[in-house]
MMTF fields as JSON, N, C-alpha, C and O atoms, coordinates in Angstrom:
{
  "mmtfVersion": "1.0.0",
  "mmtfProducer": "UNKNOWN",
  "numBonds": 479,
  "numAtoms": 480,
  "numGroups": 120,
  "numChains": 1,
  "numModels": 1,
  "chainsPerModel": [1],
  "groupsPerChain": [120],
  "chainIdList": ["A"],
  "bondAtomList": [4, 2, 8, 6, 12, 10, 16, 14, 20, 18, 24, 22, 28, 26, 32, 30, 36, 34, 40, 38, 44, 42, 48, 46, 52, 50, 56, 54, 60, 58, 64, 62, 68, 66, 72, 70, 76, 74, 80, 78, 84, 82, 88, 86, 92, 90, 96, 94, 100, 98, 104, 102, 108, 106, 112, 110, 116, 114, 120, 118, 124, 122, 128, 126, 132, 130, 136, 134, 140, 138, 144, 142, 148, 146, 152, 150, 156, 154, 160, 158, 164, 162, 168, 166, 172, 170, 176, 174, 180, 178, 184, 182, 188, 186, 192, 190, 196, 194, 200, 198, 204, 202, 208, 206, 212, 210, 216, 214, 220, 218, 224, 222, 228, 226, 232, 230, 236, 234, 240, 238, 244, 242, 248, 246, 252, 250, 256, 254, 260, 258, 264, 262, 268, 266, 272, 270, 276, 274, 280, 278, 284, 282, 288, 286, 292, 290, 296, 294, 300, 298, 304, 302, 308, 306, 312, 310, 316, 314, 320, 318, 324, 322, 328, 326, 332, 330, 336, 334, 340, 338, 344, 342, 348, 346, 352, 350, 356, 354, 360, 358, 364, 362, 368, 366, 372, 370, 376, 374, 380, 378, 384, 382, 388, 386, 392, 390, 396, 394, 400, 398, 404, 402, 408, 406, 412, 410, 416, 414, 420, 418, 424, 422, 428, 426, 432, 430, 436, 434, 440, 438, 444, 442, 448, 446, 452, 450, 456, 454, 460, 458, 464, 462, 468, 466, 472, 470, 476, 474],
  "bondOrderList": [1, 1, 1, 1, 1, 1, 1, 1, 1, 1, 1, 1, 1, 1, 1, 1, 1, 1, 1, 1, 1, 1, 1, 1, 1, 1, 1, 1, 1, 1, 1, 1, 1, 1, 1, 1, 1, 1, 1, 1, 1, 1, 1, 1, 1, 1, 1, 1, 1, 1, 1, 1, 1, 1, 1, 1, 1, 1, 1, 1, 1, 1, 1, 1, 1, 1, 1, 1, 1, 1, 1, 1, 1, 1, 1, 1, 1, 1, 1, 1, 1, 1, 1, 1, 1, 1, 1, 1, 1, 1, 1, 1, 1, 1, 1, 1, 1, 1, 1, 1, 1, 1, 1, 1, 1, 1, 1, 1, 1, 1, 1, 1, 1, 1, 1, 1, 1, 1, 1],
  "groupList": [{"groupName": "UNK", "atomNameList": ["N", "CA", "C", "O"], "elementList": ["N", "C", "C", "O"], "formalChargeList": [0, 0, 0, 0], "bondAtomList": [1, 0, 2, 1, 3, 2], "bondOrderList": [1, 1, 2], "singleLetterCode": "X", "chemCompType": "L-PEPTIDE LINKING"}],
  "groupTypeList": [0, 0, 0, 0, 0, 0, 0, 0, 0, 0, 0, 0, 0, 0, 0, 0, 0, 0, 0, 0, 0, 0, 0, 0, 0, 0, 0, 0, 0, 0, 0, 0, 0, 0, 0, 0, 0, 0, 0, 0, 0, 0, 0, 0, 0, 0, 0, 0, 0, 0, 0, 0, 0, 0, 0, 0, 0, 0, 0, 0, 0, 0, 0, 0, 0, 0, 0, 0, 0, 0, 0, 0, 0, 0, 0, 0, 0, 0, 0, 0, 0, 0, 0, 0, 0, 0, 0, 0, 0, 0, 0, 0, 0, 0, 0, 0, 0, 0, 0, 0, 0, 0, 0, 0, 0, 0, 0, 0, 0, 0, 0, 0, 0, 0, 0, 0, 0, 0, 0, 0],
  "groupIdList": [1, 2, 3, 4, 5, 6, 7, 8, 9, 10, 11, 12, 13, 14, 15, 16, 17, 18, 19, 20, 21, 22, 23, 24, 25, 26, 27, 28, 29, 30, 31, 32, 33, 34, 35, 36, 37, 38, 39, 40, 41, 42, 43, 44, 45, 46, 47, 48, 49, 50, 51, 52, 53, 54, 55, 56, 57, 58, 59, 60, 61, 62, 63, 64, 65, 66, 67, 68, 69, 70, 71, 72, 73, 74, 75, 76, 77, 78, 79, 80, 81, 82, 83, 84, 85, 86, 87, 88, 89, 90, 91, 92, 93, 94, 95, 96, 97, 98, 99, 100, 101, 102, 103, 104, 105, 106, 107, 108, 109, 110, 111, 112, 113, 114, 115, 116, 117, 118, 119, 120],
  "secStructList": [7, 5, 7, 7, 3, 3, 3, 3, 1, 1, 1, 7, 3, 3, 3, 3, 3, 3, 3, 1, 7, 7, 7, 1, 1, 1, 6, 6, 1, 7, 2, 2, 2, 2, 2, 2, 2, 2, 2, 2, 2, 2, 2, 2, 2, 0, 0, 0, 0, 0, 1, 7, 7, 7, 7, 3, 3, 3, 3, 3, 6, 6, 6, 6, 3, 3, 3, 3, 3, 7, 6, 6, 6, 1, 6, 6, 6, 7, 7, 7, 2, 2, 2, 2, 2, 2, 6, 6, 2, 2, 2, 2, 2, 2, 2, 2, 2, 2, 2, 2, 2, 6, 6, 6, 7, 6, 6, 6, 5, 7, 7, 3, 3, 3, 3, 7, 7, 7, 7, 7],
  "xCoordList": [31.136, 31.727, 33.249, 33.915, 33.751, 35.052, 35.943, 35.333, 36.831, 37.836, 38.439, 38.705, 38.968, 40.203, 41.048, 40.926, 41.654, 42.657, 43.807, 44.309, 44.156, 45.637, 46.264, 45.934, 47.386, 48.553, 49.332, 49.388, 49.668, 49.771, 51.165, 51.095, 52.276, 53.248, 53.83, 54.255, 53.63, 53.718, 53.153, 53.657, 51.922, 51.106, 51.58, 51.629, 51.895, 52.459, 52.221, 52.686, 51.247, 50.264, 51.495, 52.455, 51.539, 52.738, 52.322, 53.072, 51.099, 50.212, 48.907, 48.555, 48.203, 47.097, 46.956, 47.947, 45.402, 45.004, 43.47, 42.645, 43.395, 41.981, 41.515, 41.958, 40.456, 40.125, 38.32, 37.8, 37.869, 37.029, 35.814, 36.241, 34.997, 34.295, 33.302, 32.83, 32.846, 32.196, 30.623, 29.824, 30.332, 28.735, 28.025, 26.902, 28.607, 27.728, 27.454, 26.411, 27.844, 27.465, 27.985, 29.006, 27.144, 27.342, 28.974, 29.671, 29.611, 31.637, 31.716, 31.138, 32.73, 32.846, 32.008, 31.698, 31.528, 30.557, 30.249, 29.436, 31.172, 31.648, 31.978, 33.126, 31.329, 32.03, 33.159, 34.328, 32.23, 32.952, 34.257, 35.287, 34.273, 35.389, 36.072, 37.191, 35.774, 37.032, 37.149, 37.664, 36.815, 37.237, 38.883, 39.981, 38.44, 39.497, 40.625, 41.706, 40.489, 41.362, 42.062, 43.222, 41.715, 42.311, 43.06, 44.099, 42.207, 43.274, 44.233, 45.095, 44.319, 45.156, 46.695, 47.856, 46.294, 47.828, 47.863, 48.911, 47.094, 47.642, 48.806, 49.894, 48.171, 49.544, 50.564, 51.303, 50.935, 51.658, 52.486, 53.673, 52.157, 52.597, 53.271, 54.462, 52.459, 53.186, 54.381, 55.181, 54.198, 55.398, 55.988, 56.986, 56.236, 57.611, 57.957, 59.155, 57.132, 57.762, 57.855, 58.91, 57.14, 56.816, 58.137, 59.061, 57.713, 58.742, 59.962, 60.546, 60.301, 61.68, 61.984, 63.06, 60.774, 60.437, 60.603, 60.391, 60.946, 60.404, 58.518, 57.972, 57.95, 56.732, 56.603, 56.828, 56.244, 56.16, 54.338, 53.608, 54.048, 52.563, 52.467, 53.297, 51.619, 51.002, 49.188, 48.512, 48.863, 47.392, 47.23, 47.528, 46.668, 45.861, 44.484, 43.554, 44.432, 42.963, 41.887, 40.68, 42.358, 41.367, 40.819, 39.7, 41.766, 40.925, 40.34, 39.506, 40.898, 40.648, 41.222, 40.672, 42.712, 43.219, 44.439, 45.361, 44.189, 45.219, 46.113, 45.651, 47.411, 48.307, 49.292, 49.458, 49.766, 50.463, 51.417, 50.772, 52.262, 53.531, 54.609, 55.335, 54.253, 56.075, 57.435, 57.305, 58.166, 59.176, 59.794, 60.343, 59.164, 60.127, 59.195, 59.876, 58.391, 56.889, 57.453, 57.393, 58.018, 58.963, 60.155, 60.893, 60.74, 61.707, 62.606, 63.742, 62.392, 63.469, 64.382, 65.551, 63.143, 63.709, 63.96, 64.553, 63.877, 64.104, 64.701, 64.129, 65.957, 66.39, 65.548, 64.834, 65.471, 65.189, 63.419, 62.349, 63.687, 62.371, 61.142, 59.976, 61.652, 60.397, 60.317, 59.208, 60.842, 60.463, 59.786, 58.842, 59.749, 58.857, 57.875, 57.092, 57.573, 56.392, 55.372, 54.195, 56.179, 55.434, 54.489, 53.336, 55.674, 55.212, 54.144, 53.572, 54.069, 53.816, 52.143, 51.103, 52.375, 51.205, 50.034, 48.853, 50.802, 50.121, 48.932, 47.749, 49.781, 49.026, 47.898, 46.87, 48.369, 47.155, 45.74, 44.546, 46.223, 45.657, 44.253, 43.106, 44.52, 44.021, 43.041, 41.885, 43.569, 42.488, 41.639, 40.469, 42.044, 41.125, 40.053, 38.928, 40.755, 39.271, 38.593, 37.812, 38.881, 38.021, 37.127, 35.991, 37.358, 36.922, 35.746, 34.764, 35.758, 34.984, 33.942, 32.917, 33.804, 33.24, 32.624, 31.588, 32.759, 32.277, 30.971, 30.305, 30.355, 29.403, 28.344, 27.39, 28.51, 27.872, 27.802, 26.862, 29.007, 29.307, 29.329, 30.057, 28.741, 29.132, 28.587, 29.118, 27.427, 26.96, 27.818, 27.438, 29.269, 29.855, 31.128, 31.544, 31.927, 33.077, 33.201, 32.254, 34.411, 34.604, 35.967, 36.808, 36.109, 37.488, 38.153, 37.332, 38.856, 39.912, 41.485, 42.268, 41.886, 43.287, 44.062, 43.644, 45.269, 45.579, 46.783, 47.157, 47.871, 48.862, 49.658, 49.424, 50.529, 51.563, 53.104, 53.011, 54.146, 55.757, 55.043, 53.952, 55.934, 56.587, 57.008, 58.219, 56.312, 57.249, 57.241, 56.334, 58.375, 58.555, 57.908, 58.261],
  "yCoordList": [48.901, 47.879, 47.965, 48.954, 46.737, 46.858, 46.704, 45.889, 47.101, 46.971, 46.131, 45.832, 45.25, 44.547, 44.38, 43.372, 44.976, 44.883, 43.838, 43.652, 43.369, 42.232, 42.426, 42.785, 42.321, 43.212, 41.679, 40.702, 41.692, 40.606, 40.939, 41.821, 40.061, 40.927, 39.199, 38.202, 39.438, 37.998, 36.706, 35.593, 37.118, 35.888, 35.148, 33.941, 36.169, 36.083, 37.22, 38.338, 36.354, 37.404, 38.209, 37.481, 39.018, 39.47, 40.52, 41.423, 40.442, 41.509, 42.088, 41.934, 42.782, 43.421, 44.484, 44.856, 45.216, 46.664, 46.252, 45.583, 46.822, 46.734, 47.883, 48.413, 48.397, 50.48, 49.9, 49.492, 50.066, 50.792, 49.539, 48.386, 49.693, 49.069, 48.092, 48.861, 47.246, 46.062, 46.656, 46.932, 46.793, 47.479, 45.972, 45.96, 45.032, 43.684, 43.915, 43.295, 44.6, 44.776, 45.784, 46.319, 46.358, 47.547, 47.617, 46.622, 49.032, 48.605, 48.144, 48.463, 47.276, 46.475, 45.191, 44.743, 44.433, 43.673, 43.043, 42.216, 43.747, 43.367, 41.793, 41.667, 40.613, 39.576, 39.39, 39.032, 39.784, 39.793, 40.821, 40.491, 41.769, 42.575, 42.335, 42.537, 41.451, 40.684, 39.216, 38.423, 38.634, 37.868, 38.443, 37.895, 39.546, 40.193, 40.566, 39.987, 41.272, 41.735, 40.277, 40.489, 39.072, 38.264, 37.223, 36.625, 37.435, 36.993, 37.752, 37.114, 38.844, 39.523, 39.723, 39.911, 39.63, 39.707, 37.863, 37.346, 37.246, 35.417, 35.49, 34.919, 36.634, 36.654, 36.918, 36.008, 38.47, 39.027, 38.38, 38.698, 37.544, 36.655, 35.502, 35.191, 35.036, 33.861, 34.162, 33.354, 35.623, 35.708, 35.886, 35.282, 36.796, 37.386, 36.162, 36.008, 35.324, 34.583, 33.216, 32.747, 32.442, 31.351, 30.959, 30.154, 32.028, 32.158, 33.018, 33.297, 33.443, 34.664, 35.512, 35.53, 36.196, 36.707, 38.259, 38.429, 39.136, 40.829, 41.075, 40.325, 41.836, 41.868, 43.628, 44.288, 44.11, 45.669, 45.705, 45.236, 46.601, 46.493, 47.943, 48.374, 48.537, 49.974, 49.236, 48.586, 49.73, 50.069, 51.169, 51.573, 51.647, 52.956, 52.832, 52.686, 52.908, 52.742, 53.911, 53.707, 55.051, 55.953, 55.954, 56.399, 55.373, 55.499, 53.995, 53.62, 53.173, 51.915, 51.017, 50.081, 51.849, 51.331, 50.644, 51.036, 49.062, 48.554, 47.652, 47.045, 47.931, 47.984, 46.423, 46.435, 45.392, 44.646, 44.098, 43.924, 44.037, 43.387, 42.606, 42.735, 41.71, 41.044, 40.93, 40.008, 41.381, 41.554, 39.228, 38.516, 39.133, 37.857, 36.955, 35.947, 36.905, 36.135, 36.177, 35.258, 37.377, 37.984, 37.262, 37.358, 36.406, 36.428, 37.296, 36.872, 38.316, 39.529, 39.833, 40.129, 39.58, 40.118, 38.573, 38.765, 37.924, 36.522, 34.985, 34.277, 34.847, 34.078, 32.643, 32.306, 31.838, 30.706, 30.345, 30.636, 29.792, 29.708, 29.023, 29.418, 27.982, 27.208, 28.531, 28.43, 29.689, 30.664, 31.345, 31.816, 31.696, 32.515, 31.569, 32.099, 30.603, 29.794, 29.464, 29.107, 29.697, 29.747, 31.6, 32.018, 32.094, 33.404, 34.292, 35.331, 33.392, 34.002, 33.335, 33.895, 32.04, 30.8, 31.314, 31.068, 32.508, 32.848, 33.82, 33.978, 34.418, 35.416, 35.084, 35.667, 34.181, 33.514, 32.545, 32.721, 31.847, 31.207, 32.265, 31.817, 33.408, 34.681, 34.79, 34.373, 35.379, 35.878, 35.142, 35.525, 33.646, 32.459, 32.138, 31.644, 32.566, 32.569, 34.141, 34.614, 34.644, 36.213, 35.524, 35.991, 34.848, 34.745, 33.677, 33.789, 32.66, 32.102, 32.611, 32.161, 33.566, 34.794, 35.32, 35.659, 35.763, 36.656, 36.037, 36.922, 34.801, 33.821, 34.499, 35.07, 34.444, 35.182, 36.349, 36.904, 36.892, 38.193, 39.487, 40.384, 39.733, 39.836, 41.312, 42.29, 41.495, 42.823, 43.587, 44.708, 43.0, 43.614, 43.942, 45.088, 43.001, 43.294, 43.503, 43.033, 44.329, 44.289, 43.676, 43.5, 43.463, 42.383, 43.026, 43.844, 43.05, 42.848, 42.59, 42.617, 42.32, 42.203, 43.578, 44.438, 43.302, 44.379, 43.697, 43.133, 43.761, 43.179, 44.51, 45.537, 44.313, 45.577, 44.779, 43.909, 45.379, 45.689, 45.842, 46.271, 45.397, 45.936, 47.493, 47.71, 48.395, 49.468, 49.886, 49.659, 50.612, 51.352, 51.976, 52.389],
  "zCoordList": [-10.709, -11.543, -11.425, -11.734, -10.91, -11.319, -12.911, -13.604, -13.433, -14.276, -13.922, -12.758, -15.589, -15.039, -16.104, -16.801, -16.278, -17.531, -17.582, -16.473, -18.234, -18.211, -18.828, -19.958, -18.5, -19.904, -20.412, -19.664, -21.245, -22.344, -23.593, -24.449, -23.416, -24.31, -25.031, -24.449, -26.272, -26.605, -26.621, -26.773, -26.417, -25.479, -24.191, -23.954, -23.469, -22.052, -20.911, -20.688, -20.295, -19.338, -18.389, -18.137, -18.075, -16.922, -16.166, -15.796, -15.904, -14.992, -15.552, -16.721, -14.603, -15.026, -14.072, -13.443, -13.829, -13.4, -12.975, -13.597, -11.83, -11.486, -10.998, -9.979, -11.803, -10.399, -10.739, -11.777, -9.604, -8.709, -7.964, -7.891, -7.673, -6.652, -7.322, -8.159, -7.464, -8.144, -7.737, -8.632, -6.502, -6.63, -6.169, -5.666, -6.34, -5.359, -4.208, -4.002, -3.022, -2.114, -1.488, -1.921, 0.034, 0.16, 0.463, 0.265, 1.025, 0.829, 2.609, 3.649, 2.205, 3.754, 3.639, 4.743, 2.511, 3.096, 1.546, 1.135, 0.982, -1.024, -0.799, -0.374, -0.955, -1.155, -2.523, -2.667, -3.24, -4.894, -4.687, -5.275, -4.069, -3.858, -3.46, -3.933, -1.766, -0.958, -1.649, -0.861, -2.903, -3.403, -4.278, -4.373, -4.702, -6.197, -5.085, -5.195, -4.276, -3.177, -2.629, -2.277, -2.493, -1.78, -3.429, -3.709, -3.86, -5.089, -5.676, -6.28, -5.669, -5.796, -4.742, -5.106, -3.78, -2.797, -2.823, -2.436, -3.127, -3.36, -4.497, -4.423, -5.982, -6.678, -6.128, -5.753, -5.897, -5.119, -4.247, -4.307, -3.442, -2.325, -3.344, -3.31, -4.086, -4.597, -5.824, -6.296, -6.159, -6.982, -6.575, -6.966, -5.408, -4.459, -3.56, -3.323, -3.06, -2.121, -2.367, -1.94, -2.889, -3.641, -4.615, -4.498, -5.719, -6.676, -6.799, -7.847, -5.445, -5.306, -6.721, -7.319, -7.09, -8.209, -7.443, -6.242, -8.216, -7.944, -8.26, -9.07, -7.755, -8.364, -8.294, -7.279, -9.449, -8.61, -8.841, -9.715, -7.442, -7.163, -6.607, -5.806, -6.978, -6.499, -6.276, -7.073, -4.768, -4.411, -3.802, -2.678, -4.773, -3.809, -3.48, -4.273, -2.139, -0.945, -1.421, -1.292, -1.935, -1.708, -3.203, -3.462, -4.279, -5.995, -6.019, -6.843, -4.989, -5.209, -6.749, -7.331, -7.125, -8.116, -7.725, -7.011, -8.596, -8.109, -9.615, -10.58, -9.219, -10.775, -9.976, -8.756, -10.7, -10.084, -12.122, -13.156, -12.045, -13.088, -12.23, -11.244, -13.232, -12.931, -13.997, -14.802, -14.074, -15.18, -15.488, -16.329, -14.139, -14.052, -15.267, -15.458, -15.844, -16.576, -17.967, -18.783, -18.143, -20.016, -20.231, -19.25, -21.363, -21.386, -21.784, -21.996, -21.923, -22.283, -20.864, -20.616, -20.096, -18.249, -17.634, -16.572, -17.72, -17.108, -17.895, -18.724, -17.307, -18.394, -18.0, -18.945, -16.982, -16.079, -16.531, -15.996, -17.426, -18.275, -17.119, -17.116, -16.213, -15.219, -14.398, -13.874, -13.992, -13.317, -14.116, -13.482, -15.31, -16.258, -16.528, -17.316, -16.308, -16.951, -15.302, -15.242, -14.317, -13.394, -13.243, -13.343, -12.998, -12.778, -13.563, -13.234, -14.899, -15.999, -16.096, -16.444, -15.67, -15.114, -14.375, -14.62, -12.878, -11.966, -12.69, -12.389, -13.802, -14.278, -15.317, -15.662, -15.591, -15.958, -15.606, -15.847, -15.169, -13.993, -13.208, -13.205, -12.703, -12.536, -13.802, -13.728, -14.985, -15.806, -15.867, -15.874, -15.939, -16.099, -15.137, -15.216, -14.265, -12.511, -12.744, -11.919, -13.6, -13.371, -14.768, -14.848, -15.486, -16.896, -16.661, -17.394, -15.709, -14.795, -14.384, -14.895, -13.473, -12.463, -13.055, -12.484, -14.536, -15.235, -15.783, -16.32, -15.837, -15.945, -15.057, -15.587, -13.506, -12.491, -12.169, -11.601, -12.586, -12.354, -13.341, -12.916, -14.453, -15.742, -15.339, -15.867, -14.314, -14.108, -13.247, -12.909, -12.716, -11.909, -12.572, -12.406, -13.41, -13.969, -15.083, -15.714, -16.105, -17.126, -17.471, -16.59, -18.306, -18.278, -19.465, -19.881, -19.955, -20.87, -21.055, -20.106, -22.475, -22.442, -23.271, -24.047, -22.715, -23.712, -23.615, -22.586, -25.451, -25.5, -25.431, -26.069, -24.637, -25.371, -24.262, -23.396, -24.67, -23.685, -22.454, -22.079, -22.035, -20.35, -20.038, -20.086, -19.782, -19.826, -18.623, -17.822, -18.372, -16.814, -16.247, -15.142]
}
């Protein structure tokens, strides 16, 4: 089963956390897995390059944990509000297609939110 946590500060999504293997299929051959994996660097890609946003992202291959924030989504860290409402969009947008999935998928993922800061 995979995890998926979303971090939430204000009612403003600005990243989430995903660790370990969904169990839909054998590894290499995970559709549901290479779905989360390809939506996941679509954020990534579209905040850093799309939106000339910073994104900080840690994956590690061998725990299969993967951490992604954007400071640019907060207004504490971003003054340019259509860049925080995009960036902040992406991240939502996301929970909303996992929140989807979870209809079909409910034996594979766990979802939640968690509100808290941005912290380092």
């Amino acid at each position: 089963m995979t995890k998926l946590v979303f971090f939430r500060s204000g009612g403003v999504f600005y990243g989430f956390e995903e660790q370990g293997h969904t169990g839909y299929g054998e590894e290499g051959d995970d559709v549901l897995c290479a779905a989360l994996s390809a939506m996941t660097m679509l954020i990534i890609n579209t905040v850093e390059v799309a939106y000339a946003s910073s994104v900080d992202f840690t994956i590690d291959e061998e725990t299969t944990n993967i951490r992604v924030r954007s400071k640019a989504a907060l207004p504490e860290f971003e003054e340019d509000e259509l860049k925080r409402y995009a960036v902040s969009g992406i991240f939502l947008a996301y929970y909303k297609q996992i929140e989807d999935m979870l209809e079909e998928y409910y034996d594979y993922l766990d979802v939640s939110v968690e509100d808290r800061d941005y912290d380092e």
